[in-house]
VEXVO-41470 format. One record per residue (C-alpha): residue in one letter; x, y, z. Coordinates in steps of 0.5 Angstrom, whole numbers, padded with zeros to 4 digits, always signed. Layout:
<sites>
AXYZ;...
</sites>
This chain:
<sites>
X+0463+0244+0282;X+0463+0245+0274;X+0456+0246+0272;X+0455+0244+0265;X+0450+0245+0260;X+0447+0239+0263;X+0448+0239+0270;X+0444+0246+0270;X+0438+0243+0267;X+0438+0238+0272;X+0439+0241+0279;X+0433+0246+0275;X+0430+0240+0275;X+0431+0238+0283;X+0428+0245+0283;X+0422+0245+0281;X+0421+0239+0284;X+0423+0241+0292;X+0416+0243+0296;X+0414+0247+0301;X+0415+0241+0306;X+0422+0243+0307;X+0426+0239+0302;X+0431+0244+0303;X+0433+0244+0309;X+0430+0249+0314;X+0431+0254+0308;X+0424+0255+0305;X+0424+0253+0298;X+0422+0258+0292;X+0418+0253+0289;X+0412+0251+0292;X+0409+0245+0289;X+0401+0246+0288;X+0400+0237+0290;X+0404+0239+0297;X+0398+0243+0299;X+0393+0237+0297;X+0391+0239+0290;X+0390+0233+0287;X+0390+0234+0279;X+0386+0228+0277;X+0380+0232+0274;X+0375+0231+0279;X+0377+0233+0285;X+0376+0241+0287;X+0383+0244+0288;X+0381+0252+0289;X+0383+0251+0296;X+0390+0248+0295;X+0392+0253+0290;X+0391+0260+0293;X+0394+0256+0299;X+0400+0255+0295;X+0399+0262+0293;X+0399+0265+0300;X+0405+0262+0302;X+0409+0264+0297;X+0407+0270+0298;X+0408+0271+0305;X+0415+0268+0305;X+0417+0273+0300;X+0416+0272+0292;X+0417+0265+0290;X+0414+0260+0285;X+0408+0255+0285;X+0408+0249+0281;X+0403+0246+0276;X+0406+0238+0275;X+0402+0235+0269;X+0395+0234+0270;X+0388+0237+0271;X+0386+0241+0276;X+0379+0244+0277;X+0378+0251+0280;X+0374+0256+0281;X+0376+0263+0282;X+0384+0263+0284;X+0387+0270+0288;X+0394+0273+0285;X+0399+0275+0290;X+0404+0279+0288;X+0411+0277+0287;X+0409+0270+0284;X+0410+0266+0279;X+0405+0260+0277;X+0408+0255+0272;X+0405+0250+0268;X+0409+0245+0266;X+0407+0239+0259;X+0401+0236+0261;X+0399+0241+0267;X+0391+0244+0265;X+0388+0249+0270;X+0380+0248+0269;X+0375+0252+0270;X+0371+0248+0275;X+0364+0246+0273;X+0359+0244+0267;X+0362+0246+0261;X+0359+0252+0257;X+0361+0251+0251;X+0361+0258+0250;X+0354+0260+0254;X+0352+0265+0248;X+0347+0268+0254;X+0342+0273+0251;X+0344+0279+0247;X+0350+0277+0245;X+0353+0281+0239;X+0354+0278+0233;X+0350+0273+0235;X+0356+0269+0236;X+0355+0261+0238;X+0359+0258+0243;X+0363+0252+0240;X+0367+0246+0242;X+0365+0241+0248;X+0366+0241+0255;X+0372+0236+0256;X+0375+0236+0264;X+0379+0230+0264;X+0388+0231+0262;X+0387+0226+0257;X+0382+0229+0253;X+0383+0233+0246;X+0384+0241+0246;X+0378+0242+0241;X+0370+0237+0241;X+0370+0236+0233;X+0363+0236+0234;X+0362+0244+0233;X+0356+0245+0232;X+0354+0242+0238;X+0352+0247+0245;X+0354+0244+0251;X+0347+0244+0256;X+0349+0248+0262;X+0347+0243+0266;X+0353+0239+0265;X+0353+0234+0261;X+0356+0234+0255;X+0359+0230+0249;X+0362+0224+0250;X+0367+0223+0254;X+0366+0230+0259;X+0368+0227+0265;X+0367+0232+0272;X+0365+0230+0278;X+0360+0230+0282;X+0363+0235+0287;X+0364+0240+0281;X+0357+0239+0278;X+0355+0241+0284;X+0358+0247+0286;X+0357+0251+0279;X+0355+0257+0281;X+0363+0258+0285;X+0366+0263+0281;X+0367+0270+0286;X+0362+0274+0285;X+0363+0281+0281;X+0365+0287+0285;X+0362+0293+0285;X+0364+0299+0281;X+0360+0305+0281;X+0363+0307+0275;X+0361+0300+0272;X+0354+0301+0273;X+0354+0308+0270;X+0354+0304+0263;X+0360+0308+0260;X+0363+0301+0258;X+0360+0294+0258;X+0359+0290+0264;X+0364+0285+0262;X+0370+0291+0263;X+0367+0293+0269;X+0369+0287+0275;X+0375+0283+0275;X+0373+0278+0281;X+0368+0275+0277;X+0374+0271+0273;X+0379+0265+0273;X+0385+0268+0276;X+0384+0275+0278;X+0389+0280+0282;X+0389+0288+0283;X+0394+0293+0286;X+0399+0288+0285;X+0407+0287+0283;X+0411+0283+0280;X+0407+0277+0277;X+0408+0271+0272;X+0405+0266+0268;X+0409+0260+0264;X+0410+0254+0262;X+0407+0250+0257;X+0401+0248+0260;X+0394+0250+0258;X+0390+0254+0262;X+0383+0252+0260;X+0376+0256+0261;X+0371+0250+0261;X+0366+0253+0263;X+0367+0260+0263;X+0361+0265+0261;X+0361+0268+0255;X+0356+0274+0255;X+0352+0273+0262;X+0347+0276+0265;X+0349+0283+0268;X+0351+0282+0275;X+0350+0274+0275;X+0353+0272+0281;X+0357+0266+0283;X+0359+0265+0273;X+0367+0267+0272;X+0368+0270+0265;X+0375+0272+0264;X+0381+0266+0265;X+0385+0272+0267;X+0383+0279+0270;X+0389+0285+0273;X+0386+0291+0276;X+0392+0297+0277;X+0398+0292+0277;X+0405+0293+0274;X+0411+0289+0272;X+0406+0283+0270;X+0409+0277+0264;X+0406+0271+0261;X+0410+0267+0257;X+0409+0260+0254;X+0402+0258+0257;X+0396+0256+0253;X+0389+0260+0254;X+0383+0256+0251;X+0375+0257+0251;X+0376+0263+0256;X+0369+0266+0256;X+0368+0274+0255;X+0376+0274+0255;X+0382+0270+0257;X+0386+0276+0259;X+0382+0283+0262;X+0388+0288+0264;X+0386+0294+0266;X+0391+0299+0269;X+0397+0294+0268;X+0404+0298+0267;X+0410+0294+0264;X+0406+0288+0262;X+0409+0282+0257;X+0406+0277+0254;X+0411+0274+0250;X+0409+0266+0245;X+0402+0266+0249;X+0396+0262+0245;X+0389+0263+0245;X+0384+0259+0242;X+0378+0262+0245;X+0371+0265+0244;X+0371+0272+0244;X+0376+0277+0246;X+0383+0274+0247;X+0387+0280+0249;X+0384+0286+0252;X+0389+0291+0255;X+0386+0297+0258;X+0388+0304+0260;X+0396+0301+0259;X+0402+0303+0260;X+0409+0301+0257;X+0406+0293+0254;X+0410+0289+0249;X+0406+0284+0246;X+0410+0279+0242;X+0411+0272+0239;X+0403+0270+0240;X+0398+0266+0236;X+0391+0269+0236;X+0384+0265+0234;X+0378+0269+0237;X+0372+0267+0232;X+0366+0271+0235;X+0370+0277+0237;X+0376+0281+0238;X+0384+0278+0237;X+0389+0284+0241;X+0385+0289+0242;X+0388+0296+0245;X+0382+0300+0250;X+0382+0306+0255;X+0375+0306+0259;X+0373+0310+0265;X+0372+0304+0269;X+0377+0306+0274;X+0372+0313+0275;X+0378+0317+0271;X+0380+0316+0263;X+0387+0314+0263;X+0391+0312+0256;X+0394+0307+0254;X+0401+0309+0251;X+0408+0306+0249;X+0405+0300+0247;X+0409+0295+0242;X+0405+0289+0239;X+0410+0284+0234;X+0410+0277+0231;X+0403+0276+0232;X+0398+0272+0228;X+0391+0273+0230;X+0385+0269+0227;X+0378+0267+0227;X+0377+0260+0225;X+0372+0255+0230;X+0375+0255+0237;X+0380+0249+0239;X+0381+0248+0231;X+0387+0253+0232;X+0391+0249+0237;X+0388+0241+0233;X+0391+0245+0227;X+0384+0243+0224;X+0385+0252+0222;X+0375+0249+0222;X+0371+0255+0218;X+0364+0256+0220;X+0360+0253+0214;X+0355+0258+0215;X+0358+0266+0214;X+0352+0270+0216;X+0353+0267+0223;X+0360+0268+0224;X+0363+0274+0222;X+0370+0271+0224;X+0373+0277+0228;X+0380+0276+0230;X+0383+0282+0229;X+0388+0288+0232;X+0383+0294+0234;X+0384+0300+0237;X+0377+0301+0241;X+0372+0302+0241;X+0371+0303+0248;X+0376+0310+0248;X+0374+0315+0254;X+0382+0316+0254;X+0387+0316+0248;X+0392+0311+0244;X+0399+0315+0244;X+0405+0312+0242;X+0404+0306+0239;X+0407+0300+0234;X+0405+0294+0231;X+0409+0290+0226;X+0410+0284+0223;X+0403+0281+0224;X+0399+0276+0220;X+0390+0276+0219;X+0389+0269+0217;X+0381+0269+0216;X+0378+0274+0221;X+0377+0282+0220;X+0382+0287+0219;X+0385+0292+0222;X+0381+0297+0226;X+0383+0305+0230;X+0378+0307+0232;X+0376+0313+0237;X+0368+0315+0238;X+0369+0317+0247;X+0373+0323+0246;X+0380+0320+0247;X+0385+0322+0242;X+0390+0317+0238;X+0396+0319+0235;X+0402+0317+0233;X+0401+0310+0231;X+0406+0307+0227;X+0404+0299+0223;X+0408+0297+0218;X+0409+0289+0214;X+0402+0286+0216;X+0399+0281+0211;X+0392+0279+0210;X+0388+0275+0207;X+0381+0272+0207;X+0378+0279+0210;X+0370+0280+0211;X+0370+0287+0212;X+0375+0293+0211;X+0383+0291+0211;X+0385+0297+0214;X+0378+0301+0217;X+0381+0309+0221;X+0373+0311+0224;X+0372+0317+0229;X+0365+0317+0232;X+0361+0322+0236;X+0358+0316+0241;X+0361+0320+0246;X+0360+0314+0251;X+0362+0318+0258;X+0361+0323+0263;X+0358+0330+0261;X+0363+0334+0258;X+0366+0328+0254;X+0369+0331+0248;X+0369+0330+0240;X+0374+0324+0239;X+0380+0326+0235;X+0386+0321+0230;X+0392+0324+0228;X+0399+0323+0225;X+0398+0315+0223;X+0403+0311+0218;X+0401+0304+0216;X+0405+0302+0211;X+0408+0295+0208;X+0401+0292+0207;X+0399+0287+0203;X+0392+0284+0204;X+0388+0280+0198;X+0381+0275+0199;X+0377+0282+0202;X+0370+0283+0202;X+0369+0288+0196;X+0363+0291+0200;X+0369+0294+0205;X+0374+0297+0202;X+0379+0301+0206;X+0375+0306+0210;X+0377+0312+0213;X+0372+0316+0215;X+0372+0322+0221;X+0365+0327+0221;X+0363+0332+0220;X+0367+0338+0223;X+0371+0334+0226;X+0377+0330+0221;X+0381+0325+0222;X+0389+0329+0221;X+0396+0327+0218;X+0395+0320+0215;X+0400+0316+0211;X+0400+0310+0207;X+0405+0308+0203;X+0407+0301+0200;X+0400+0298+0201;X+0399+0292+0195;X+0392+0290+0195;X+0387+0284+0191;X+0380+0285+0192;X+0375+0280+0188;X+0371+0286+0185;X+0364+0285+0183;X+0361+0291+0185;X+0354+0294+0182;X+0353+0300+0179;X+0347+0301+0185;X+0353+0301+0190;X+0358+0306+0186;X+0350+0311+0187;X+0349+0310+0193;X+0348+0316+0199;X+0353+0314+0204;X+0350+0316+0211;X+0354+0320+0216;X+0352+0316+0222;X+0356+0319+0227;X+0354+0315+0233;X+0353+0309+0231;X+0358+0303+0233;X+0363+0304+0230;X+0364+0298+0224;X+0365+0298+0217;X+0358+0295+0216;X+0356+0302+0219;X+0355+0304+0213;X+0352+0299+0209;X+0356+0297+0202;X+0360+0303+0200;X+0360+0307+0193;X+0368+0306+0192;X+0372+0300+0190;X+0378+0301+0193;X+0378+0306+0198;X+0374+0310+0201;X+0377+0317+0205;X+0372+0322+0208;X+0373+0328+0213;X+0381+0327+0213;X+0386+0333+0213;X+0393+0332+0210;X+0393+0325+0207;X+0399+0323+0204;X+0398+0316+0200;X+0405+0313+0196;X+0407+0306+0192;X+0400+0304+0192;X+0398+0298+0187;X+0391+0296+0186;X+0389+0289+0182;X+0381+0286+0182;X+0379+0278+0181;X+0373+0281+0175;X+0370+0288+0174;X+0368+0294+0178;X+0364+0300+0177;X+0365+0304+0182;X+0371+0309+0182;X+0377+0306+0186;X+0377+0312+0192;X+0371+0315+0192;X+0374+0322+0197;X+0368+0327+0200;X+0371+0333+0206;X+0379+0331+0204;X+0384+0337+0205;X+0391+0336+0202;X+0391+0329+0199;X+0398+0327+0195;X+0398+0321+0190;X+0405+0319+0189;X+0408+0312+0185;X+0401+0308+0185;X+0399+0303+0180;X+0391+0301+0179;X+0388+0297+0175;X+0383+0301+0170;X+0376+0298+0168;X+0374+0302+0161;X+0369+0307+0163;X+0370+0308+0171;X+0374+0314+0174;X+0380+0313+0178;X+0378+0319+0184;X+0371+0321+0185;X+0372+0327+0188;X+0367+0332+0193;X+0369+0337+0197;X+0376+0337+0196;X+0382+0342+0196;X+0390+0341+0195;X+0390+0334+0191;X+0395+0333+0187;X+0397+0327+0183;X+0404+0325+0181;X+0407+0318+0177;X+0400+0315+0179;X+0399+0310+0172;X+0394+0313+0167;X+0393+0319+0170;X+0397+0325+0169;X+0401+0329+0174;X+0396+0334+0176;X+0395+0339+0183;X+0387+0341+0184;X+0386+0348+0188;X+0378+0345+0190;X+0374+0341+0186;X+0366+0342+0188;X+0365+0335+0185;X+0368+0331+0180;X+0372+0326+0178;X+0379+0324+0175;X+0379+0318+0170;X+0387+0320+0166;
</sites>
């Protein structure tokens, strides 16, 4: 028989549809419909049982496909096997079981982040409650119109309870990356696993920072532990907790055209090898978007390597108004600092080698963020065409710290050989220029940044342009750090061998300060840059700087400077 276009599109559909009843004959099917092991996904009743029995056996019968029809199912903690692959068609919801959380904020949350949006259970409600303000109570009820039943509410402490990890309880990463079981979808020591479709799986009632060792509270939607050849594609992550994703030792990892809607971090791949991260939509508003770590949480520090992020936006806009396409601010600034983000760190115990980022968009969030302050060393980092706007702290931020969180022995962090290029970043805090920064003793080596096109508001005080920056060597790293900076446009401490060309730097109104304020810099090239000059204020002020050279930077003349004490370039 032919098989046309259309044809194939029908018996793929036959497919999908067959059971685990033996619609094929005696041949055991390779699709295993969740409802034949008497999941209902009708939003009330508890499917926990049914899914990991559909798991199970299409793990025993060799590798197949469990299949999610249109509607909600809720659940608690559901066992990855290897060799599966789960499929959400239109309309399919995987609910996390009980009493909305509506982000259980929990004491000690950093960055005082609130949980937002509303407890919805049922197939037919809405991604996102519009009533943002609103902190669903923990006890289940909610914002008209959250229906869970009885069965559900009664049973809200289900998740599985988090593993013990003698590393974890060593506090040389937080709880949250030191268990896995304590989540929506876990699995380690497996292979070969796939989540798609365009099904939404959705972490109602995942916690957003629980109490450490909390028993029977998940909160992660999808947590991965020494796994490999593992891809997620298509599927929609909503309001997950802690993390939608916690993958740690997870080699050959995709995740390709994944939305996230959530609270805190979206994406965080730990300790990874060979991960391709592509065509994905990030809104994290209380914290990170695509974040990059390397922990010791596995007792030993591994890096994550050969990673490729690509096509991706990330964001920090209210939880659920990204998929309502509402794009919802928080009204009040100085309660949400709008994360979102691409980060390196800060857990980094192991290194960061070998890695791409390009084509990405920061739409209202922070920016971009290397860091390494637990001894591990990033190198050869390539990121070229991101553009930004409606950044609240520095676009670009390179920090090697001393907070040496690990094992006795740990040794100083170290960043070399970076190129960022092709940036273009506009509507910037102008307290955060861009910062690199190393300390003292211990510089941050071979940094090139070339064809950077940045538009800060300025506004600027002279009292900033006086002020002493601290060292702050242990501290968390973030450019908030180091309080408003003495520069306009860049700050640059503790580097050797920096190279900087095709640079143009434009402000909204006046600025004081000098537009790169440098201290401990060792071999800095300046060619092609255009800045926008104010009368009376030095392009460079320079402290404690050997072999700078500047070349076609406007207004300023071509010069090489063998050391400079103290100083400043103004022509």
């Amino acid at each position: 028989m032919k098989i046309t276009k259309y044809s194939a599109v029908v018996l793929a559909a036959a497919c999908v549809l067959a059971t685990a009843t033996g619609a094929w004959g005696q041949n055991k099917p390779l699709v295993y419909d969740v409802q034949a092991f008497g999941a209902k996904g009708d939003g009330k009743t508890l499917d926990t049982e049914a899914i990991n029995k559909a798991i199970e056996a299409v793990s025993s019968s060799g590798g197949g496909t469990v299949y999610f029809k249109a509607g909600t199912y809720p659940t608690f903690s559901i066992h990855l096997k290897s060799n599966i692959t789960l499929y959400l068609d239109q309309g399919a919801r995987i609910l996390a079981a009980g009493p909305s959380l509506g982000g259980f904020p929990g004491p000690g949350a950093r960055g005082g982040g609130r949980g937002r949006g509303g407890g919805a259970a049922s197939a037919a409600s809405a991604p996102a409650t519009r009533d943002m303000g609103a902190q669903t109570p923990v006890d289940g009820t909610g914002p008209k119109g959250t229906e869970v039943s009885a069965e559900v509410l009664a049973m809200t402490s289900a998740f599985d309870s988090p593993e013990p990890n003698q590393w974890g309880d060593l506090a040389y990463q937080d709880f949250g990356h030191s268990h896995w079981h304590n989540s929506l979808f876990w699995g380690e020591n497996l292979e070969n696993v796939t989540f798609a479709g365009p099904g939404m799986i959705d972490g109602n009632s995942l916690a957003y920072n629980p109490p450490a060792n909390a028993r029977g509270i998940g909160n992660k939607a999808l947590a991965l532990k020494q796994c490999k050849n593992v891809t997620l594609r298509d599927v929609t992550f909503y309001r997950s907790g802690h993390f939608s994703i916690l993958a740690t030792a997870v080699d050959n990892f995709t995740i390709d055209n994944v939305k996230f809607d959530t609270t805190r971090d979206a994406i965080d791949v730990v300790s990874s090898k060979n991960v391709r991260i592509s065509n994905c939509y990030v809104n994290s508003p209380y914290d990170d978007g695509i974040c990059l770590k390397a922990d010791y949480s596995l007792g030993a520090a591994r890096d994550c390597e050969n990673i490729t992020i690509t096509n991706c936006q990330v964001s920090g806009y209210w939880t659920g108004t990204m998929l309502d396409g509402t794009y919802v601010k928080d009204k009040d600034p100085a309660k949400s600092a709008a994360t979102g983000r691409i980060k390196f760190g800060t857990e980094s115990n192991g290194g960061f080698k070998n890695i791409t980022i390009s084509n990405c968009v920061f739409d209202h969030c922070r920016g971009l963020a290397l860091e390494a302050v637990d001894g591990g060393v990033i190198e050869d980092v390539t990121i070229t065409n991101l553009t930004m706007r409606g950044i609240n702290n520095s676009p670009i931020f390179i920090r090697l710290g001393d907070r040496r969180r690990g094992p006795e022995g740990t040794p100083v962090a170290q960043i070399r050989r970076v190129e960022i290029s092709n940036i273009s970043a506009e509507v910037i805090d102008p307290r955060y220029p861009v910062l690199i920064s190393g300390i003292p003793d211990h510089s941050i080596e071979d940094v090139r940044l070339s064809n950077i096109r940045l538009r800060y508001p300025g506004g600027g005080t002279s009292e900033q342009a006086a002020r002493e920056i601290p060292e702050n060597e242990k501290g968390y790293p973030e450019p908030n750090m180091f309080g408003p900076l003495s520069s306009s446009a860049f700050f640059i401490r503790h580097v050797k061998g920096l190279e900087m060309h095709h640079i143009d730097v434009t402000f909204a109104t006046p600025d004081p300060r000098p537009i790169f304020w440098m201290n401990d810099v060792q071999g800095a090239d300046f060619q092609h840059m255009k800045m926008q000059r104010f009368e009376g204020v030095p392009y460079f002020s320079l402290n404690n700087v050997s072999d700078f050279s500047t070349q076609i930077v406007r207004s300023v003349k071509d010069q090489r400077i063998e050391r400079i004490d103290k100083g400043t370039v103004s022509e």
